[in-house]
C-alpha positions as CSV (number, residue, x, y, z in Angstrom):
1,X,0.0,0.0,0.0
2,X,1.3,3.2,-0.6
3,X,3.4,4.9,2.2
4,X,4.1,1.7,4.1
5,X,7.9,1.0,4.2
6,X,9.3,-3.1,4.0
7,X,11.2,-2.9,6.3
8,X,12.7,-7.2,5.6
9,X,10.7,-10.1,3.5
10,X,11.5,-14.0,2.9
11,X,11.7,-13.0,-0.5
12,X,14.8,-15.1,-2.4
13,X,15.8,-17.2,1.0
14,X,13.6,-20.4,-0.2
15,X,11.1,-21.0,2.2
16,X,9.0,-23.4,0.8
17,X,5.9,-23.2,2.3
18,X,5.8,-19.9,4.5
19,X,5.9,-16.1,3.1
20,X,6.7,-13.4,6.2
21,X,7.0,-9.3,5.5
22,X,7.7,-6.9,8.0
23,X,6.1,-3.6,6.9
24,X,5.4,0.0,9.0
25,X,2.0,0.8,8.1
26,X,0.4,4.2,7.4
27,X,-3.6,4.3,7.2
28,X,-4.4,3.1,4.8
29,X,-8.0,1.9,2.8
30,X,-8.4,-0.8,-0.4
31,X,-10.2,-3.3,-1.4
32,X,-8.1,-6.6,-1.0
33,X,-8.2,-9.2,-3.8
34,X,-8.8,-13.0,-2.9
35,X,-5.9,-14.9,-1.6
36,X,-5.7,-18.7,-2.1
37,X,-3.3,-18.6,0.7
38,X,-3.8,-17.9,4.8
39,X,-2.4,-15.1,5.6
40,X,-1.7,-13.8,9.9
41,X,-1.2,-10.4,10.6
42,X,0.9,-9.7,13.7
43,X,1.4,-6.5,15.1
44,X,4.8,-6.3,16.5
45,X,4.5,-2.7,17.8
46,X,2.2,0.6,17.5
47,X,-1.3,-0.1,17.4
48,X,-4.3,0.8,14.5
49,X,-8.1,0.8,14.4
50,X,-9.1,-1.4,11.7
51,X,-12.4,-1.3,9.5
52,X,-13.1,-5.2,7.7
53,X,-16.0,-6.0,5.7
54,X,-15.5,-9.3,3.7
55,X,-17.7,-8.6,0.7
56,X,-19.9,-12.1,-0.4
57,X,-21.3,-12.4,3.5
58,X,-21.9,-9.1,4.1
59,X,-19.5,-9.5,7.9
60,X,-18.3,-6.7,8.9
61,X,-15.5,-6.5,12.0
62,X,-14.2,-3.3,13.8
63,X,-10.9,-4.0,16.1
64,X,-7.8,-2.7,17.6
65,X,-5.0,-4.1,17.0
66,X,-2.3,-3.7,19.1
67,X,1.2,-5.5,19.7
68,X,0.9,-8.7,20.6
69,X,-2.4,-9.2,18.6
70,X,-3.5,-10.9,15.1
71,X,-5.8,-10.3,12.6
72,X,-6.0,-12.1,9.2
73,X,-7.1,-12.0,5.8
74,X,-9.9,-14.3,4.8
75,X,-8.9,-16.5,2.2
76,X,-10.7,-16.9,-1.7
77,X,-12.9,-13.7,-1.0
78,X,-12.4,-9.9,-1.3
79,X,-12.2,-7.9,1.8
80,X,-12.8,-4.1,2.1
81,X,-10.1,-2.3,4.9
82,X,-9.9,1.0,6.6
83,X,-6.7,1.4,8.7
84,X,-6.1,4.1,10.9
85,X,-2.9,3.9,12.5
86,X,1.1,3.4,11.7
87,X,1.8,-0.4,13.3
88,X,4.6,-2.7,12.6
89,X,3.2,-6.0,11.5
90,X,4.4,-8.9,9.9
91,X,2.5,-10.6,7.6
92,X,2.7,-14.6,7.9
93,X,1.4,-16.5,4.5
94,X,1.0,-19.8,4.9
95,X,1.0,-22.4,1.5
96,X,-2.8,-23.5,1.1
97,X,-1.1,-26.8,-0.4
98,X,0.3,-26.8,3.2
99,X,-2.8,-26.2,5.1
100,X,-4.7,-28.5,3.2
101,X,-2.1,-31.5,3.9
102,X,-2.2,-31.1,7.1
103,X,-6.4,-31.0,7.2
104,X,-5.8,-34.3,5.5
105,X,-3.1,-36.2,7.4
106,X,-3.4,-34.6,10.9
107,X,-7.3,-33.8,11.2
108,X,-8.4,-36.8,8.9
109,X,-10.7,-34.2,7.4
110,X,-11.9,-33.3,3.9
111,X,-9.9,-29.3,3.6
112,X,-13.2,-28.3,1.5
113,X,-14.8,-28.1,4.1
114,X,-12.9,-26.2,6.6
115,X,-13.2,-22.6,7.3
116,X,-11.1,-21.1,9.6
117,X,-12.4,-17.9,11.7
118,X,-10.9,-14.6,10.2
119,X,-10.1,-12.6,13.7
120,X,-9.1,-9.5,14.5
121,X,-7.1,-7.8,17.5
122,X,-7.1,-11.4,18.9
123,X,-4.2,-12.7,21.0
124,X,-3.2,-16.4,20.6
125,X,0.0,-17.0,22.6
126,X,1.1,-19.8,21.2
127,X,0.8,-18.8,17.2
128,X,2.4,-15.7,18.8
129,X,5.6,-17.6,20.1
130,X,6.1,-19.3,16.7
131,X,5.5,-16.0,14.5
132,X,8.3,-14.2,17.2
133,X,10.6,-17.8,15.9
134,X,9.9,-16.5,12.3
135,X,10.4,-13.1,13.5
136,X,13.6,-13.4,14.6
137,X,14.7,-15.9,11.4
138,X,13.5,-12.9,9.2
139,X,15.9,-10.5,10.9
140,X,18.9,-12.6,10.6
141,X,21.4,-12.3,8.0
142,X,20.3,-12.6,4.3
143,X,22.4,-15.8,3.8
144,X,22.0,-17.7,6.9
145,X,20.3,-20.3,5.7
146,X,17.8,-21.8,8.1
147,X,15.2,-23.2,5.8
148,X,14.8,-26.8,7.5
149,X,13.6,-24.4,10.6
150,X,11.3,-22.5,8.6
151,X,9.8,-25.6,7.1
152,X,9.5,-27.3,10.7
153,X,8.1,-23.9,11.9
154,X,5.3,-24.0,9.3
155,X,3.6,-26.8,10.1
156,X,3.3,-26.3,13.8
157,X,1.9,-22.8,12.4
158,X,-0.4,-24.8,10.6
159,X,-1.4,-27.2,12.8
160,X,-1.9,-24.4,15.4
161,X,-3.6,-22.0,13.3
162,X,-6.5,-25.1,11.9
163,X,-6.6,-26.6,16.3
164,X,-7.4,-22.9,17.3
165,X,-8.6,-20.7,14.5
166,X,-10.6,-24.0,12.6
167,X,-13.9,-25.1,11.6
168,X,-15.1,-28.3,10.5
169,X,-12.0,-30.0,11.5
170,X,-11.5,-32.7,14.4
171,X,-7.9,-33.2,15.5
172,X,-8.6,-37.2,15.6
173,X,-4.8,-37.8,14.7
174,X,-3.1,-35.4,16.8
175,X,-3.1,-37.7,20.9
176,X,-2.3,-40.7,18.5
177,X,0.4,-39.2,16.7
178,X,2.1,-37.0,19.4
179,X,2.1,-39.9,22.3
180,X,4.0,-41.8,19.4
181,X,7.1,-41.9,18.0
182,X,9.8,-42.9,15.5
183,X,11.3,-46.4,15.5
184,X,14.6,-46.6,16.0
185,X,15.2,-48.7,12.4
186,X,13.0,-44.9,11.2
187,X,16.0,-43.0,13.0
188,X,18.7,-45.0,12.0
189,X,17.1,-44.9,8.1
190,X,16.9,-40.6,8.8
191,X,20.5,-40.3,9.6
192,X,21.6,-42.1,7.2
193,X,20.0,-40.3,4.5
194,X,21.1,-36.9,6.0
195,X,24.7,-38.2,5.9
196,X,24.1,-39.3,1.9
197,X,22.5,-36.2,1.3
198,X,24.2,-33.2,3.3
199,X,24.4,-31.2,0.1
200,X,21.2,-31.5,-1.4
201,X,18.4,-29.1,0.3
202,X,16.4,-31.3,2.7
203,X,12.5,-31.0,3.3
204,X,11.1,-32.2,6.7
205,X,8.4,-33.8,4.5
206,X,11.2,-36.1,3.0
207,X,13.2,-37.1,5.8
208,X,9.5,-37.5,8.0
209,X,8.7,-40.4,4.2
210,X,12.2,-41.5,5.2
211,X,11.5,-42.0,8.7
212,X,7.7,-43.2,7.8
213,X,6.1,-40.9,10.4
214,X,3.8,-38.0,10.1
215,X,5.8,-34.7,8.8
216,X,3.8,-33.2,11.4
217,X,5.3,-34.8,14.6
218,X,8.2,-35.8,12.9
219,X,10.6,-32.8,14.3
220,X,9.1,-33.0,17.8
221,X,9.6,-36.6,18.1
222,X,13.3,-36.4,15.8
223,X,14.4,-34.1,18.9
224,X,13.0,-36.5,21.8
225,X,14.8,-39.3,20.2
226,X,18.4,-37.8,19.2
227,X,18.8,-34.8,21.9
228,X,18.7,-31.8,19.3
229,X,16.4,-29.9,16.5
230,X,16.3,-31.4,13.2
231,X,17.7,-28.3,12.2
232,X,20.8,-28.3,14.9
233,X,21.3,-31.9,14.2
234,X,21.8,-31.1,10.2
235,X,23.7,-28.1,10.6
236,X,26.2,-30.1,12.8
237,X,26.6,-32.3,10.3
238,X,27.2,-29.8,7.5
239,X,29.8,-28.2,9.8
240,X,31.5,-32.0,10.4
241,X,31.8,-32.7,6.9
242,X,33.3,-29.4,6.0
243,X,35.4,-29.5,8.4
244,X,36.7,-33.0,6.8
245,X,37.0,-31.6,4.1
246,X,38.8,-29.0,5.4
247,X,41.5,-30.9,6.7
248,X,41.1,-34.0,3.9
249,X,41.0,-31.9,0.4
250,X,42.8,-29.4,-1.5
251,X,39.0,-27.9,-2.6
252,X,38.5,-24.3,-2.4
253,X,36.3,-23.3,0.4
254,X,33.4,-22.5,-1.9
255,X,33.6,-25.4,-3.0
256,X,33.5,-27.1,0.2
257,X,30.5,-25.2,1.0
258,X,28.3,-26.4,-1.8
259,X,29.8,-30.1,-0.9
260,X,28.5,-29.7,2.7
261,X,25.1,-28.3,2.1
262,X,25.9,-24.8,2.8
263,X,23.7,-22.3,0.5
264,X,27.4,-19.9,0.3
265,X,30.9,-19.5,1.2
266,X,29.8,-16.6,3.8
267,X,27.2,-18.7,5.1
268,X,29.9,-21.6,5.6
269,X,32.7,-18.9,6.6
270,X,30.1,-17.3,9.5
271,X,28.3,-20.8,10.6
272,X,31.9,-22.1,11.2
273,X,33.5,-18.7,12.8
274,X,30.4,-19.2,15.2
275,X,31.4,-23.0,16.2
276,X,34.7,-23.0,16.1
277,X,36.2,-19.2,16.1
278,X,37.8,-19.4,13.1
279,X,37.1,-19.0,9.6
280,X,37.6,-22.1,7.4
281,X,40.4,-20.4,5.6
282,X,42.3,-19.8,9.1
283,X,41.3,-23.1,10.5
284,X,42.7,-25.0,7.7
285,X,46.1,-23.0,7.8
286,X,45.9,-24.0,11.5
287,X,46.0,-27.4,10.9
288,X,48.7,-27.6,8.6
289,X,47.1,-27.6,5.5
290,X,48.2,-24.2,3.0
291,X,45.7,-21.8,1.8
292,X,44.9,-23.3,-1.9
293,X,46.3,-20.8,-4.4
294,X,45.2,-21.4,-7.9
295,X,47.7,-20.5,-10.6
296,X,47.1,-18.6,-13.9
């Protein structure tokens, strides 16, 4: 909308199935187009009086919304919006792909008929600690690659958003499923495949098909039965093998990046700085092996 400033977006950092914006709003009124998508609205700070009439059913909604609050767009219908007021929001889009899986596998329900409530001004605390997770991803460097945490982070949004914003949806799956767990011949098969595929850029929907568990417990229970995060566990393995490699090769450390999974050479160089206080480069000359000097 004119005179709102972006402030950061997820734009270019591949995040499959979540979009997140940070914005300073001005008041503002439009009509908004239909969005396949779900779409949260959290306002991080400032507040604004908001005006919503979703046009089709005639329901109007008047709020406040203040840090610390939501409001969201319907999806598939037009909304009209009168905003008076200059918050900082972030705007949370969440694949409908996504939210329809998860209808499917965690609800056992039939995703055309579910509705969820649009709100407005409404607190949820715990969509509200997993949109600060996001939060704080979206402010970190452009080429820290965390996308195996945003993925993880997106379902629980999902599953969250359908248990307390849904209609039309019974979580039959979700005591079954979270009292469960992976078997240990599941683990064993997940590991391996991380170690086989460090550099290619892993889903938690392919490692849960590894594992044969539902992608929607399959981090929570991952961490119960190894001691760390999916993402921890992968990122220590990246920073393993380049270390190897490190010590093993004569590759350039760009090289050695893309061989270990990482998305750059500064993400390799800062990841490693972090776990070991060196950069590759330095640690490598450390350890007896040269800096690799190519000749023209």
């Amino acid at each position: 909308m004119p005179g709102n400033h972006l402030l950061v977006s997820s734009e270019g950092r591949g995040w499959r199935n979540l979009y997140a914006s940070l914005a300073t709003e001005q008041s503002w009124s439009a009509t908004v187009r239909p969005v396949d998508h779900l779409c949260l609205a959290y306002c991080v700070s400032g507040s604004a009086h908001i005006k919503r009439r979703i046009l089709g059913t005639g329901q109007t909604h008047a709020a406040d919304l203040r840090p610390r609050s939501f409001g969201s767009i319907p999806s598939g219908v037009e909304s009209e919006w009168q905003v008076n007021g200059t918050p900082q929001v972030m705007l949370l889009y969440l694949r409908r792909a996504l939210i329809d899986q998860v209808v499917n596998e965690v609800f056992e329900g039939d995703a055309r008929r579910v509705e969820i409530r649009p709100i407005l001004g409404e607190g949820e605390p715990l969509l509200e600690q997993l949109s600060l997770a996001v939060l704080a991803s979206l402010r970190m460097p452009f080429n820290f690659d965390n996308r195996l945490y945003i993925d993880t982070l997106a379902h629980t949004i999902a599953v969250q958003a359908l248990y307390a914003l849904g209609s039309g949806v019974v979580p039959q799956r979700m005591d079954r499923a979270a009292k469960g767990s992976i078997s240990s011949a599941g683990v064993r098969r997940v590991l391996d495949y991380i170690e086989t595929a460090l550099d290619d850029d892993l889903s938690i929907v392919t490692l849960a098909r590894v594992a044969d568990y539902s992608p929607h417990f399959f981090a929570r229970s991952f961490k119960k039965q190894v001691g760390q995060t999916l993402h921890q566990y992968v990122l220590q393995r990246r920073i393993e093998r380049a270390k190897h490699l490190l010590l093993a090769s004569d590759q350039m450390v760009g090289q050695i990046a893309a061989t270990s999974g990482f998305s750059s050479q500064s993400h390799l160089t800062s990841t490693f700085k972090r776990a070991f206080g060196v950069t590759p480069a330095a640690f490598r000359a450390e350890n007896g092996r040269p800096f690799v000097v190519i000749k023209r």
